[in-house]
LUMVEXDREN-5049 format. One record per residue: chain; residue number from 0; residue in one letter; x, y, z of N, C-alpha, C in turn. Coordinates in steps of 0.05 Angstrom, whole numbers, plus 32768, in hexadecimal, padded with zeros to 4 digits. Example, Ala and Ser with C-alpha at 12.3 -4.5 7.8 and 13.67 -1.06 7.14 Angstrom:
<atoms>
+-------+-------+--------+------+------+------+------+------+------+------+------+------+
! kolro ! nutor ! drenlo !  n.x !  n.y !  n.z ! ca.x ! ca.y ! ca.z !  c.x !  c.y !  c.z !
+-------+-------+--------+------+------+------+------+------+------+------+------+------+
!     A !     0 !      a ! 8108 ! 7F8E ! 809C ! 80F6 ! 7FA6 ! 809C ! 8108 ! 7FBE ! 809C !
!     A !     1 !      s ! 8101 ! 7FD3 ! 808E ! 8111 ! 7FEB ! 808F ! 8102 ! 8001 ! 809D !
+-------+-------+--------+------+------+------+------+------+------+------+------+------+
</atoms>
This chain:
<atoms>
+-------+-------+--------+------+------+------+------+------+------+------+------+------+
! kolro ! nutor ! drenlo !  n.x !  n.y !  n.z ! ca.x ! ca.y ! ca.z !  c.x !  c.y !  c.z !
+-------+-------+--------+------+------+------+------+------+------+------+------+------+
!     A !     0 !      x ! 81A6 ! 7A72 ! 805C ! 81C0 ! 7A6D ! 8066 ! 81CA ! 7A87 ! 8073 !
!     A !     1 !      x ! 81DC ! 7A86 ! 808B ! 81E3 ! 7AA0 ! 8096 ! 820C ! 7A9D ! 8088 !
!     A !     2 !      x ! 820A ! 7ABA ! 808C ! 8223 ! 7AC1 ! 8080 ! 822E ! 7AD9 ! 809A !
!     A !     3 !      x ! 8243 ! 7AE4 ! 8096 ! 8250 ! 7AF5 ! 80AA ! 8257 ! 7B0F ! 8098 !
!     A !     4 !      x ! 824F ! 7B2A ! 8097 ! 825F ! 7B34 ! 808B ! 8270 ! 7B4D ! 80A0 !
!     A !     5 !      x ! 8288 ! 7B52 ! 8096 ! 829D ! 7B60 ! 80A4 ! 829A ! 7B7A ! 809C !
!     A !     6 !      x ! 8299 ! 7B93 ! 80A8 ! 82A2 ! 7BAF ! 80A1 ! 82B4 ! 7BBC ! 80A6 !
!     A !     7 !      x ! 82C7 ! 7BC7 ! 808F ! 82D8 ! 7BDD ! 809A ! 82DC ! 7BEF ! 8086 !
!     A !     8 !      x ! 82E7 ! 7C08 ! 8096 ! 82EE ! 7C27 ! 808A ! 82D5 ! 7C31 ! 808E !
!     A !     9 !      x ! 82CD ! 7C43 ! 8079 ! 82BB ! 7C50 ! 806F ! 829E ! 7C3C ! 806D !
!     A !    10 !      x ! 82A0 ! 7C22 ! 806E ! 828B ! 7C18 ! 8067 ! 8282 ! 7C12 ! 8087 !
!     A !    11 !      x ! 828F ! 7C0D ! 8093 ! 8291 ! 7C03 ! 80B9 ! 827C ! 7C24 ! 80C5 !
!     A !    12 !      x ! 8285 ! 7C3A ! 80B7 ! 8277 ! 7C51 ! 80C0 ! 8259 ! 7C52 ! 80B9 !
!     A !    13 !      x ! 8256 ! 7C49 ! 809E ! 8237 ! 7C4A ! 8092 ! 8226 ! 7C41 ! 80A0 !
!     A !    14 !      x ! 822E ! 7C20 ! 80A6 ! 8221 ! 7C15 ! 80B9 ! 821C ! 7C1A ! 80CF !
!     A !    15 !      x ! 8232 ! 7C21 ! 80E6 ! 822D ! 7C21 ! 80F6 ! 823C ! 7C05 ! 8113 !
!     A !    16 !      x ! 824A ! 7BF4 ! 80FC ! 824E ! 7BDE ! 8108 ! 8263 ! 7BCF ! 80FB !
!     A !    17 !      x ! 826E ! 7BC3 ! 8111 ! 827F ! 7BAC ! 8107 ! 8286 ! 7B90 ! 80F0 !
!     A !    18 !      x ! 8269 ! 7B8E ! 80FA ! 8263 ! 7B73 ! 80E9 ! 8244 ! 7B6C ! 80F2 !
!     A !    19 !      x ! 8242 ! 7B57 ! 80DD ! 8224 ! 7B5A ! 80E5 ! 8222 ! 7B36 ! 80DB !
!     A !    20 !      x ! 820F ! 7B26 ! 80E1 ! 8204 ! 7B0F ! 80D0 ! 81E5 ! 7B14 ! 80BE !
!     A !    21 !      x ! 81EA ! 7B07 ! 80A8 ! 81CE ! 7B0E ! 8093 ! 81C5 ! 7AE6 ! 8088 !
!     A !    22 !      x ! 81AF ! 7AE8 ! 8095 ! 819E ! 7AD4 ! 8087 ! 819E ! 7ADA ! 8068 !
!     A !    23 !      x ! 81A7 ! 7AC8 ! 8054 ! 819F ! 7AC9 ! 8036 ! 8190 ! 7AAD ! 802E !
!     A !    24 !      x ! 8188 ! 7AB1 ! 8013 ! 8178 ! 7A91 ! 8008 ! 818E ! 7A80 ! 8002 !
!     A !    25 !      x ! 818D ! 7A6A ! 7FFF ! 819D ! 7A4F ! 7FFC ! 81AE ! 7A5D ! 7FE0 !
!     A !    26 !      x ! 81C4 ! 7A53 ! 7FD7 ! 81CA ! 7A5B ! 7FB9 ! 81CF ! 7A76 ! 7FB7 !
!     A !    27 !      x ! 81CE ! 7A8D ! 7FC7 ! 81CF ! 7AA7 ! 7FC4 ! 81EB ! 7AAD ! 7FBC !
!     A !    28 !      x ! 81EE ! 7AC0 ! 7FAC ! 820B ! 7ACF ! 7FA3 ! 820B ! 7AE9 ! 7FAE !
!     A !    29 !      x ! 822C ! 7AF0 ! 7FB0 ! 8232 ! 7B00 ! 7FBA ! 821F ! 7B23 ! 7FB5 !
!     A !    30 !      x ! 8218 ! 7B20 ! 7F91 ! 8209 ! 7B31 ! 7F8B ! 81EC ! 7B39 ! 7FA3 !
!     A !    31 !      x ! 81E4 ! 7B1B ! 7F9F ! 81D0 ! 7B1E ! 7FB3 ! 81D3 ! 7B30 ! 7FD1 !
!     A !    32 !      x ! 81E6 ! 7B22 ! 7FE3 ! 81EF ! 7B39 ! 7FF9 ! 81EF ! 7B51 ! 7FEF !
!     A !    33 !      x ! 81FC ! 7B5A ! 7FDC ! 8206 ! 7B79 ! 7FDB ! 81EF ! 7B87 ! 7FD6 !
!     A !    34 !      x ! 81D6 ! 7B78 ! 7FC8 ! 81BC ! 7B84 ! 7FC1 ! 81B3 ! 7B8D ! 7FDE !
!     A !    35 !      x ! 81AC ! 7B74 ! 7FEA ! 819F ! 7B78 ! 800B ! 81AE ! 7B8E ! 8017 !
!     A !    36 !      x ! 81CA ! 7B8D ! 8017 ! 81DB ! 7BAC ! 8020 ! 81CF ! 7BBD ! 801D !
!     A !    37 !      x ! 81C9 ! 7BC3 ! 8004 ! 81B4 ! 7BD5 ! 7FF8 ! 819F ! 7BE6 ! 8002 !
!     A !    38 !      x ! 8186 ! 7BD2 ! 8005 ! 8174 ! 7BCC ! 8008 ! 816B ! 7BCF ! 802B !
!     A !    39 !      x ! 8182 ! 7BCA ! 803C ! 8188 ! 7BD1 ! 8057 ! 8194 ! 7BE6 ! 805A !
!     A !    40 !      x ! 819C ! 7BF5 ! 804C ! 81B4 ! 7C0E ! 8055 ! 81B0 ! 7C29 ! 8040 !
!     A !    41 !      x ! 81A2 ! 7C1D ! 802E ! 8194 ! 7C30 ! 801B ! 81AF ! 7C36 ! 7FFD !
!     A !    42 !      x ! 81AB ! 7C44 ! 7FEA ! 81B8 ! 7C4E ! 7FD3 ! 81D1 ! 7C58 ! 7FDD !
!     A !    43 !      x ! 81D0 ! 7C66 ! 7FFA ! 81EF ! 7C6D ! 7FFB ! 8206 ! 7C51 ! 7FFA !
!     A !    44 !      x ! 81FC ! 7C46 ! 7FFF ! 820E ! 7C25 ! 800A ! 8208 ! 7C1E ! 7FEC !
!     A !    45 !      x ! 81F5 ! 7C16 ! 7FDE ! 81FD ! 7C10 ! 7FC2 ! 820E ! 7C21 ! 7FAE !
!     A !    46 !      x ! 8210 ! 7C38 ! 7FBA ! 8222 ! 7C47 ! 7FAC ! 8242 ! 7C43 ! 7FB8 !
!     A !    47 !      x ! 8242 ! 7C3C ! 7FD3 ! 825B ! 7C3A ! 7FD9 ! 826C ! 7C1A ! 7FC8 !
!     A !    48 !      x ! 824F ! 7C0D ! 7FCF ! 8256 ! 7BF0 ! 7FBF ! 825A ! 7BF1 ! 7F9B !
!     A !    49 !      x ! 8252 ! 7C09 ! 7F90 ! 824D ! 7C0E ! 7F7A ! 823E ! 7BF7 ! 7F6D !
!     A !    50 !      x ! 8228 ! 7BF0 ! 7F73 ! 821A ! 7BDA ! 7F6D ! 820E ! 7BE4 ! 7F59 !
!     A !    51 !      x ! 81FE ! 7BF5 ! 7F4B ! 81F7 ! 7BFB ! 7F2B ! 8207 ! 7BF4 ! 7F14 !
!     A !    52 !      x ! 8223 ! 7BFC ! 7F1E ! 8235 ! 7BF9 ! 7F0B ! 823F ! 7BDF ! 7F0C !
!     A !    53 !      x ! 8236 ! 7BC7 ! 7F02 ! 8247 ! 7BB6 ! 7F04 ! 8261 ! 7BA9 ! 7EF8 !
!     A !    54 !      x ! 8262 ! 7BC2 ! 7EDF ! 8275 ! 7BBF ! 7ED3 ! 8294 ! 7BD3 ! 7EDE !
!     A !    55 !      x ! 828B ! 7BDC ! 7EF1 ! 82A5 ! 7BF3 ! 7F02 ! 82AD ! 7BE2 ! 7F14 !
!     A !    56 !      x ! 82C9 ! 7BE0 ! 7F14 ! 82CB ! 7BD9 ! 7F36 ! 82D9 ! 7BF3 ! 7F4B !
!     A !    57 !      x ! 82D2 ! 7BF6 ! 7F5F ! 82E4 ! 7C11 ! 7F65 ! 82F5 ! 7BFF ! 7F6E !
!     A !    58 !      x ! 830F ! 7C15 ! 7F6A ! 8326 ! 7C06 ! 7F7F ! 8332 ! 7C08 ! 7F91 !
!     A !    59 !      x ! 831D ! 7C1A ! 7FA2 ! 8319 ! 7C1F ! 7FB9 ! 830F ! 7C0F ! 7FD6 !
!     A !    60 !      x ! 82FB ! 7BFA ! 7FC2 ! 82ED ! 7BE4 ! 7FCE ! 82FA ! 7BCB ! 7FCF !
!     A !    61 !      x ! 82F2 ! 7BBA ! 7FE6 ! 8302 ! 7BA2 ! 7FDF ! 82F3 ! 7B89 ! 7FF1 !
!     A !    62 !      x ! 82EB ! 7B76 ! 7FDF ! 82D9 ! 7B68 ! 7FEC ! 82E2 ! 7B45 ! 7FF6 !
!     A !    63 !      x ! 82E7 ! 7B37 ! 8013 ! 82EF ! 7B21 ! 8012 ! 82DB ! 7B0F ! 801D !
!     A !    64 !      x ! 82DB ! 7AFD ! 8008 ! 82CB ! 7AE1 ! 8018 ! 82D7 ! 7ACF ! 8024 !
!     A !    65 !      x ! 82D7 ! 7AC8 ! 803C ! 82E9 ! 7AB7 ! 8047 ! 8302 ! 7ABF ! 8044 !
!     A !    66 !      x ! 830E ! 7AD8 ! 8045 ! 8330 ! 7AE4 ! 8042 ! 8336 ! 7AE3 ! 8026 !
!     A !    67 !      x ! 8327 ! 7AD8 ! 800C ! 8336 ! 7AD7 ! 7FF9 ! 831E ! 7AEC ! 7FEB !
!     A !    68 !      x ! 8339 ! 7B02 ! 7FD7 ! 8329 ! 7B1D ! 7FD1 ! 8314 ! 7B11 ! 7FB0 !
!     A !    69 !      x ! 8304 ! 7B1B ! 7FAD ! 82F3 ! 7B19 ! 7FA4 ! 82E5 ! 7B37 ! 7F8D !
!     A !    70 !      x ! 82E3 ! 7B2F ! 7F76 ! 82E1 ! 7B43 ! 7F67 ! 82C5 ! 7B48 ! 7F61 !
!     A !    71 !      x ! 82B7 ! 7B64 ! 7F6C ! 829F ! 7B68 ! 7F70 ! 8290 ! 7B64 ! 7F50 !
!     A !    72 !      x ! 829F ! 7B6C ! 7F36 ! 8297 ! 7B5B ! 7F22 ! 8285 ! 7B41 ! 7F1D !
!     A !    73 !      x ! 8295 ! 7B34 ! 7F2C ! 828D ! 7B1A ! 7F29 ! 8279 ! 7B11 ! 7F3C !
!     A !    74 !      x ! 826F ! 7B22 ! 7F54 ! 8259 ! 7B1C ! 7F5D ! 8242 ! 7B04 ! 7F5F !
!     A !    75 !      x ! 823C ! 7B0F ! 7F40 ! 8223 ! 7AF7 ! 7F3B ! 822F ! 7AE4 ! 7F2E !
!     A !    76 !      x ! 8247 ! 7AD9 ! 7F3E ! 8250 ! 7AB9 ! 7F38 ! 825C ! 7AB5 ! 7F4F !
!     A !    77 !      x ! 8264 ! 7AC2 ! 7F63 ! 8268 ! 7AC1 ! 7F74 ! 8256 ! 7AAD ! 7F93 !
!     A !    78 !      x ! 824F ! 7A96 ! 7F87 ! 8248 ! 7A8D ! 7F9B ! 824C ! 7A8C ! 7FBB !
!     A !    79 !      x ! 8238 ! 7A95 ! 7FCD ! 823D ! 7A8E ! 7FEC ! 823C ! 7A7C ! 7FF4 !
!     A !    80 !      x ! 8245 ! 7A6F ! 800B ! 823D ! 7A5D ! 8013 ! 8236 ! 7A64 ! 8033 !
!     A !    81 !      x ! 8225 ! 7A4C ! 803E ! 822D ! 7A4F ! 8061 ! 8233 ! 7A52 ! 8070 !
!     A !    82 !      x ! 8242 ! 7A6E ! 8085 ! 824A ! 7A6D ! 809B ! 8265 ! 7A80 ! 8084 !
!     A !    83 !      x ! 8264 ! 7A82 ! 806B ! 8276 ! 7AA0 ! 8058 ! 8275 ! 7AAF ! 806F !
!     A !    84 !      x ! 828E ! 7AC1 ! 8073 ! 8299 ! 7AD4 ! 807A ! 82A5 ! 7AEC ! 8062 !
!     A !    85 !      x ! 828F ! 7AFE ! 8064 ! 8293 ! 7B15 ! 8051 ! 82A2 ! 7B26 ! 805A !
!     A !    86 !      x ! 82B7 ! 7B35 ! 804C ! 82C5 ! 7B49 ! 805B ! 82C0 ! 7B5E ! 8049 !
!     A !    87 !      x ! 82B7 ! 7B81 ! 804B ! 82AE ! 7B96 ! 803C ! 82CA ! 7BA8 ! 8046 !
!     A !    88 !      x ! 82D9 ! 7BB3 ! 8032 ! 82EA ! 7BC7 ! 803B ! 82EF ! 7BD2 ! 8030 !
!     A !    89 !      x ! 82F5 ! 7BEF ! 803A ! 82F8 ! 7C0E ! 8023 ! 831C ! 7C0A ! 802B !
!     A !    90 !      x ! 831F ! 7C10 ! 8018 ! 8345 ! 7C1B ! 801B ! 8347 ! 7C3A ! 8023 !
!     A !    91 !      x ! 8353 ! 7C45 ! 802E ! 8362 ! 7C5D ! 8031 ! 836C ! 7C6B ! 8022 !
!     A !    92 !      x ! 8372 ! 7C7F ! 8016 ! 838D ! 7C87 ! 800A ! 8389 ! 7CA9 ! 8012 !
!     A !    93 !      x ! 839D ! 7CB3 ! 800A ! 83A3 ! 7CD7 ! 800E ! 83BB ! 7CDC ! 8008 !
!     A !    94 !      x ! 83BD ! 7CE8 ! 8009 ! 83DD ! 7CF9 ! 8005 ! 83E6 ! 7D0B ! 8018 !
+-------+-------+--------+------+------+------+------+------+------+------+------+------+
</atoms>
């Protein structure tokens, strides 16, 4: 199934790019994408995703499927579906 995923902030720089589309297997969860992130972009991107930790969420990160936000926690229940629109985004802050 193809999906869409969106980049911005800090994560839009890693890449390189806007957005991109990713072929996954039928049934895939969101966990699954963030692995392939991985796996394509290397440990710095799993570290930005903090994907080892699946018990952290930063709250820095903020992830939408189809516009509605989504708790990287929950990942591996997070079913995709078809033609999903992922959105990846770092928040800002400073003083």
């Amino acid at each position: 199934m193809k999906v869409k995923i969106k980049y911005f902030g800090l994560l839009r720089n890693k890449v390189g790019k806007k957005e991109e589309d990713f072929t996954l297997k039928r049934d895939a969860y969101l966990s699954d994408l963030l692995e392939k992130l991985r796996e394509l972009y290397g440990e710095e991107m799993g570290d930005l995703l903090n994907i080892e930790n699946e018990n952290s969420l930063d709250p820095t990160l903020l992830v939408t499927v189809n516009g509605i936000t989504t708790d990287l926690k929950d990942g591996t229940r997070k079913k995709l579906n078809e033609n999903d629109t992922i959105a990846l985004l770092t928040l800002i802050s400073g003083g």
